[in-house]
Phi, psi and omega in degrees: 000095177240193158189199200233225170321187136326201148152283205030051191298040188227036205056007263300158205328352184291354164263029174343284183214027157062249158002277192289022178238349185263324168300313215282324162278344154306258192357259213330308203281316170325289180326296175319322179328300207251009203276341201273351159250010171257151203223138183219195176249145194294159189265189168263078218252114174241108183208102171260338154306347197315157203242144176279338174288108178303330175298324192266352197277339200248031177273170170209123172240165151300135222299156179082348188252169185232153153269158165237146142245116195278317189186162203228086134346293179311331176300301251208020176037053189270353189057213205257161195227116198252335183223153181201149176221150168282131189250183184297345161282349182096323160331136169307114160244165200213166167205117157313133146339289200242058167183207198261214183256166192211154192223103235224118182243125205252114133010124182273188174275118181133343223271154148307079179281035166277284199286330193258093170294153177259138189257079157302137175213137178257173216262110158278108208261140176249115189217141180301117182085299259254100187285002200303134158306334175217110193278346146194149203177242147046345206280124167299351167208159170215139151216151167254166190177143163054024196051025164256152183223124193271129171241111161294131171237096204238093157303324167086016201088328178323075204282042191261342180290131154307327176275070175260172045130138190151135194243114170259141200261112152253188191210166146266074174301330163289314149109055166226027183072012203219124168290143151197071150192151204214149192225126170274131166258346157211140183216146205225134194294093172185116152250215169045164178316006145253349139013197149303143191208290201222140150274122193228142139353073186322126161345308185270019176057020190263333205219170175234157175235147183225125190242111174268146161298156183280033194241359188241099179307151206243101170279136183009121198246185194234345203183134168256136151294298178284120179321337193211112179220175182097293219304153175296295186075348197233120146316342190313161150236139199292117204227067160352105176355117179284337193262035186048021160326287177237072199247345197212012179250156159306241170213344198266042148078181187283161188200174207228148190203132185263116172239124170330173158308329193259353165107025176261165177038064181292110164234130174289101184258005180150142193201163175110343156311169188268283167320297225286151179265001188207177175184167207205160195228157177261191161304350172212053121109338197305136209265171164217143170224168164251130192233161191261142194267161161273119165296001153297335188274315203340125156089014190260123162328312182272355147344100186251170171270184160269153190265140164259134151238101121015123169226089201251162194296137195036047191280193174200144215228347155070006163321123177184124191350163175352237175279044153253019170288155169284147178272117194325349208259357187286144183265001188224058110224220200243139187257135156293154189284318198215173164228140187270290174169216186249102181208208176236122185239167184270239190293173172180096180274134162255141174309334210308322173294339159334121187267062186245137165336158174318281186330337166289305173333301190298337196284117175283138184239119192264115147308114177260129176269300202303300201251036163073353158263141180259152183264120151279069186300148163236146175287186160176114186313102157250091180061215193285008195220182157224157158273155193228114159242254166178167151210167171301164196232283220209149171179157181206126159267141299309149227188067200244086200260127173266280153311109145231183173192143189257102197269147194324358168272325148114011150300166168256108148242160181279065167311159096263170181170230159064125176084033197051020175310180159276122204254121155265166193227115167240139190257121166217125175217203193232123150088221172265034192045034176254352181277171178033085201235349167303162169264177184250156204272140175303168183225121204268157141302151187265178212257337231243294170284350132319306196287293187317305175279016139307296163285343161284333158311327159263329170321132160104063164086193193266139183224153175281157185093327179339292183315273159022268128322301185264339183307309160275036165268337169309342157235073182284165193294326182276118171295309173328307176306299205292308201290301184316298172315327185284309214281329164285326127338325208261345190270344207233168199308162195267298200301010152313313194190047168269325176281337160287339189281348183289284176285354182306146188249288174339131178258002176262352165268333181291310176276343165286332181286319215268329172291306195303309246254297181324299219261016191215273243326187178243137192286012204253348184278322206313308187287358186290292176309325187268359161283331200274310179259358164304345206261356176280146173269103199295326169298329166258042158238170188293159184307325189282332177296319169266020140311297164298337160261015122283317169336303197310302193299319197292342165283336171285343186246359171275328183297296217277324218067200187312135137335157136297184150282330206278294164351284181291326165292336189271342176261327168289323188308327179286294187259053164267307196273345158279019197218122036241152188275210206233024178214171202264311196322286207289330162290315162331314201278329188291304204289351163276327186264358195260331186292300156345317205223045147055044194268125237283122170117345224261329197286304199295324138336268185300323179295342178273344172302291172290019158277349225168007182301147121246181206224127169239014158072018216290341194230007170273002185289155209206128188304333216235100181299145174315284120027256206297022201243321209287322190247015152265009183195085191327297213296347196237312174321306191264008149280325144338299199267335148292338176259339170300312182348302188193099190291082186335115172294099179299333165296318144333277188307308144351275188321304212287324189267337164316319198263351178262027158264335215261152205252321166241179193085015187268129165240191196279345152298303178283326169318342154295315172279337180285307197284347155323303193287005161287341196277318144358260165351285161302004168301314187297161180255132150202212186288181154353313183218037188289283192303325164316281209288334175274323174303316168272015170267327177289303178310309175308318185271007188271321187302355191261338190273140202318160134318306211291286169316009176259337185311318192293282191323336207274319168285300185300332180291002188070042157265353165279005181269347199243180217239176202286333158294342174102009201230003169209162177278126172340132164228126184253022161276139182283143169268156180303124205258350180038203353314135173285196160182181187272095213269151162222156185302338144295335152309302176291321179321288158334326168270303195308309203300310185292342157145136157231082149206188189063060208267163169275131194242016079352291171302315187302325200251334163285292176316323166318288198308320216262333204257335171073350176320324180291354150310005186209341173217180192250140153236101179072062129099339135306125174149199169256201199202017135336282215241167185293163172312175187200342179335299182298321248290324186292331184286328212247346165255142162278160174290334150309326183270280197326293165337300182264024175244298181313337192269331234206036189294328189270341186273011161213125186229125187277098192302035171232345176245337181296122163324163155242192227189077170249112168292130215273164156269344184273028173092134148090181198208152168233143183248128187192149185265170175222127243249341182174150161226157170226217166301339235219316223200120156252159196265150177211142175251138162227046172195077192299008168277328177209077164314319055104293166239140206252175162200144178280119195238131187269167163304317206265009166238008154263141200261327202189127190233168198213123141324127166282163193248011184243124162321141182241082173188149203261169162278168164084031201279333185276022191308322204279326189289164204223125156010292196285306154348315210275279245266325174300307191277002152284301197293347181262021153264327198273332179299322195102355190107319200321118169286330178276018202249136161317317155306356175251000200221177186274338190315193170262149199247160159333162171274152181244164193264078171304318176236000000 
């Protein structure tokens, strides 16, 4: 029973937007700074639980659960602990990240913890002849099993290890409690968070499954489910991470692979993730993973959230470079059960051995690193698949959780940690853990999932009957049923069912065959196919079938290749007159394949689209808004909170990358307004690499345009807006030329103490800028209106109290700047500071980018409301300055802005308030 790691599997949110996330939190501090004369409405605090332990005091649990805080690795120089398992004594076993296993024997629950220690030992693992410097260890999972304990090992690069990337058995042979033989059973191209990651345990406890991330080449298999996996697959035109994220990786994404007990007989069971670090089966047997978003896209038409995916045999999760990734609405892959939001996620469990109420029992429990929350997903069945919904479980600021596992005690423990944070071991249970100690009753699969697995049965290669069998499944009404069926098809000899997929009259068997046909086929068919499917009556089909038949032509012509003419006439002619239609999907879809293959009207078209586009969000809703995210974690929330500010249109932006393929239909008005609308463009917030990715969508369409016309066009697109690498916006503010350091307040202390005078009144004023504090407060009548005026800030502070509220953001948190912390009564919590109460209702702001917009939280449906104890500011803002910076961008908060301050001039200046 294990689980793994780390993660922050998302690169995790943390380069949003680099810089600009280090500005926004100075602004933040100041405001604490100045908070202590200001009046606002107090909060309210009914949190009657509270803990003398502060790690435990600053968790939110469910009404009836309890915390243990167990043990600080980091006290005992133990490094950060990313994984964990239970071994066959009821033990514990761990793993630093960046070291070695630990063997951990815990107190049961209820024990005196004066008396009952929790007991670590570290695993010196002893092996004959074996000089390696570390003898196993890096690891991202752990599972025992088979009398064995399995190590995924994600080296992070080091290449000084002997031991590199790689899932390994050791054993005890000797029977003396001490591992001393270590077996590699594989080893995988792949390290760091997105690497390799957890071994889990099959339901029938006979086998293991391994889930990697995409940074992880998929190696050599013994047996495939899916026929095909890696193709690009998208008309899209491809446009790489600008900021070289997945610049050096392959296409088919993060992936899920089944091996025997002895590591043997490797089958490839799923791909096209992003992410995920973990996976987990429900009660009837069923796999699940949380898979992770890029948080760089944010605010992108290709964006996806984090995910729970149904991983069903030979699925695909549609995971491809940059813009190329799939839209869930694609029929040859899988729409998520549920999209969780914007995090990092970890771990991921099912409850059922827990001595938790039923609704818990029940529950898969999914790990958030960046904001600290665990998620309770609940299943509900639909048809051959289920929908999901959730609630918060456990959450903490800061809470940077890696690991759990619902250990043989029917507790829930914990890790944080990961990345050399400060790593804890927490124990969470219902009562005294002596209740609800039953198993829950089984559960039959319904006729719907039956039918699915069945169909699943011919995957992994060619069987008699297959054809047969799936054929008229291809077209039931369940999208699971159709998929399991193409994919059972897709296994078996072409020359099986080319000619039925050719002659079929059903159109909805006809466009799932012409996909099957598109993605194993001979290119030699294509104009056969693309005849085939012109002869469907588009209009009486449902939206979503016709989405899948425009899927159908653009896999045929990314498989098959370009049309002809005789083609390229017979297909626009078809889907000219649907388009453009009456959903942002199916015009997505129409307008890439129309624009691609040059069809007359398609420029003219999208340009009236992309004039009059909105955004309807149809496959972005999210269990966790986006909104409740910003002020539980500074460091990651408030990149959020700039891009809510002012929100990219992504179907705009859709349209707009489409059309920087197209070569004709242009005339000299619209060619105008399309490179207009980039300038446009660059106004918007979005992730990291929102501004990359639009520049070079600009660039890709400048390549199309006359020589004579690009200087023009080239000026109208906004090329003085964007900066000289292309991934950020131009500034002619000076930035920090550093070398930076890890500042501690004694140290800036120590530059004040040496003169802060005759200072640059310029720098001074570019740091502030550079830094976005002014985005949040005004100095001498410039700035944002987030945080109080700072004019005055130098009469009423010393540079000390400055130091130590940017360096020390958490130890004075002011309730007129301090988040509150309201606890719902149906589960779960919103973080917001808050602005008025009445009778009835408190008003909240959670978006220092717009204060602006409030949201209403009623009384009756909180249970307790909390000051939060996390600043919503990072520590360490001045990190980026170099001494003389330093000293600049003191004297312009202690000046007021004023240029005329003595402090600006060689003269001799006041004595200043130093302590």
């Amino acid at each position: 029973m294990s689980r793994k790691r780390i993660a922050m599997g998302t690169r995790s949110l943390q380069s949003f937007f680099m810089g600009k996330k280090q500005a926004v939190m100075l602004a933040v501090t100041i405001s604490v700074l100045i908070s202590f004369s200001c009046n606002n409405a107090k909060n309210e605090n009914t949190d009657t639980e509270v803990s003398k332990d502060p790690k435990i005091a600053k968790l939110k649990l469910p009404s009836g659960f309890h915390a243990d805080h167990l043990y600080s690795p980091g006290e005992h120089d133990q490094g950060s602990w990313v994984a964990m398992t239970f071994d066959d004594k009821g033990r514990m076993i761990t793993c630093d990240q960046y070291g070695g296993l630990y063997r951990i024997t815990i107190p049961p629950v209820g024990s005196d913890t004066n008396t009952a220690k929790v007991q670590v030992q570290k695993l010196d693992i002893q092996v004959a002849g074996d000089t390696a410097k570390m003898k196993i260890g890096f690891a991202h999972g752990l599972l025992y099993a088979f009398n064995s304990l399995y190590v995924m090992v994600n080296d992070e690069g080091d290449t000084t290890l002997e031991r590199r990337s790689g899932l390994y058995r050791l054993q005890d042979m000797n029977h003396d409690d001490q591992y001393d033989k270590i077996t590699l059973i594989k080893a995988l191209k792949g390290e760091g968070e997105h690497g390799p990651h957890n071994p889990v345990l099959s339901p029938d406890k006979k086998s293991i499954y391994i889930i990697a991330g995409n940074f992880t080449d998929i190696p050599k298999m013994d047996s495939y489910r899916s026929a095909s996996y890696g193709q690009i697959d998208n008309l899209m035109p491809l446009i790489r991470d600008p900021n070289g994220h997945d610049n050096t990786v392959g296409n088919h994404g993060g992936w899920i692979a089944h091996m025997d007990s002895t590591g043997n007989n490797w089958e490839l069971i799923s791909s096209g993730f992003r992410n995920p670090f973990d996976l987990t089966f429900n009660r009837e047997g069923e796999m699940f993973a949380y898979d992770s978003d890029m948080e760089w896209d944010f605010g992108l038409p290709w964006y996806r959230p984090t995910r729970i995916c149904h991983v069903t045999s030979g699925s695909e999760f549609g995971w491809r470079p940059g813009t190329e990734k799939w839209s869930p609405a694609y029929p040859d892959n899988l729409p998520p059960v549920v999209n969780v939001g914007q995090g990092s996620p970890t771990s991921f469990f099912n409850g059922e051995t827990a001595h938790f109420p039923d609704k818990y029992k029940n529950s898969l429990f999914a790990f958030d690193w960046s904001f600290g929350i665990i998620y309770a997903i609940n299943l509900d069945r639909e048809g051959a698949s289920y929908k999901a919904k959730g609630e918060e479980f456990v959450s903490g600021s800061p809470l940077p959780l890696t690991d759990g596992v619902i250990g043989p005690d029917g507790a829930m423990y914990f890790l944080t940690g990961g990345r050399k944070l400060e790593s804890d071991l927490y124990r969470v249970y219902y009562k005294d853990n002596a209740d609800n100690t039953q198993a829950l009753a089984a559960t039959e699969p319904n006729d719907q999932v039956n039918i699915r697995r069945k169909l699943e049965s011919y995957h992994g290669g060619a069987k008699a009957g297959a054809v047969d069998f799936a054929w008229p499944y291809l077209n039931n009404s369940d999208r699971f049923i159709r998929f399991a069926a193409r994919v059972a098809i897709e296994n078996q000899p072409v020359n099986q069912w080319q000619d039925r997929a050719l002659n079929e009259k059903d159109p909805v068997i006809l466009t799932q065959a012409a996909i099957a046909l598109a993605r194993t086929g001979n290119p030699a068919v294509k104009s056969q196919l693309t005849k085939a499917l012109t002869s469907i009556d588009f209009s009486k089909l449902s939206d979503a079938q016709q989405v899948d038949l425009a899927r159908a032509f653009e896999l045929i012509f990314a498989r098959m290749g370009k049309p002809d003419a005789a083609e390229l006439a017979a297909v626009s002619a078809y889907l000219n007159p649907q388009y453009p239609a009456k959903t942002n999907e199916l015009n997505r879809e129409l307008s890439k394949v129309l624009v691609y293959i040059g069809a007359p009207q398609a420029v003219e078209k999208t340009m009236n689209l992309l004039a009059t586009a909105k955004d309807d969000n149809t496959n972005q809703s999210t269990l966790t808004q986006s909104s409740d995210l910003i002020l539980r974690n500074p460091q990651y929330g408030l990149d959020i909170a700039g891009m809510l500010s002012k929100v990219p249109p992504a179907q705009q932006t859709y349209y707009a990358t489409v059309l920087s393929q197209a070569k004709t239909g242009w005339t000299p008005e619209l060619q105008d307004k399309y490179f207009k609308w980039f300038y446009t463009a660059f106004e918007y917030k979005g992730g990291h690499s929102f501004i990359g990715f639009v520049n070079l969508a600009r660039k890709n369409a400048l390549a199309n345009v006359p020589k004579d016309q690009f200087a023009h066009y080239n000026t109208v697109s906004g090329d003085s807006l964007v900066g000289q690498n292309g991934t950020y916006l131009a500034n002619s503010t000076i930035q920090p030329k550093g070398p930076g350091r890890n500042w501690t307040v004694e140290e800036a202390m120590k530059v004040v103490d040496s003169g802060i005078t005759n200072r640059n009144f310029e720098s001074g004023k570019a740091m502030f800028a550079s830094s976005l504090c002014i985005s949040c407060h005004t100095m001498k009548g410039e700035g944002g209106v987030a945080g109080p005026d700072l004019t005055q800030l130098g009469t009423r502070f010393s540079y000390n109290d400055m130091l130590e509220a940017i360096i020390h953001p958490n130890k004075t948190i002011s309730d007129q700047y301090g988040a509150t912390v309201f606890y719902l009564k149906e589960g779960g919590s919103v973080v917001g500071r808050m602005i008025s109460q009445d009778n009835d209702k408190y008003v909240i702001s959670q978006n220092p980018f717009s204060p602006q917009t409030t949201r209403e939280v009623l009384k009756k449906d909180v249970a307790r409301t909390k000051l939060s104890d996390v600043s919503p500011m990072l520590p360490g803002l001045i990190n980026r300055l170099n001494p003389e910076e330093l000293r600049d961008l003191l004297a312009y908060l202690k000046s007021g802005g004023n240029a005329q301050d003595t402090i600006f001039s060689g003269k001799k200046t006041l004595a200043v308030n130093k302590k």
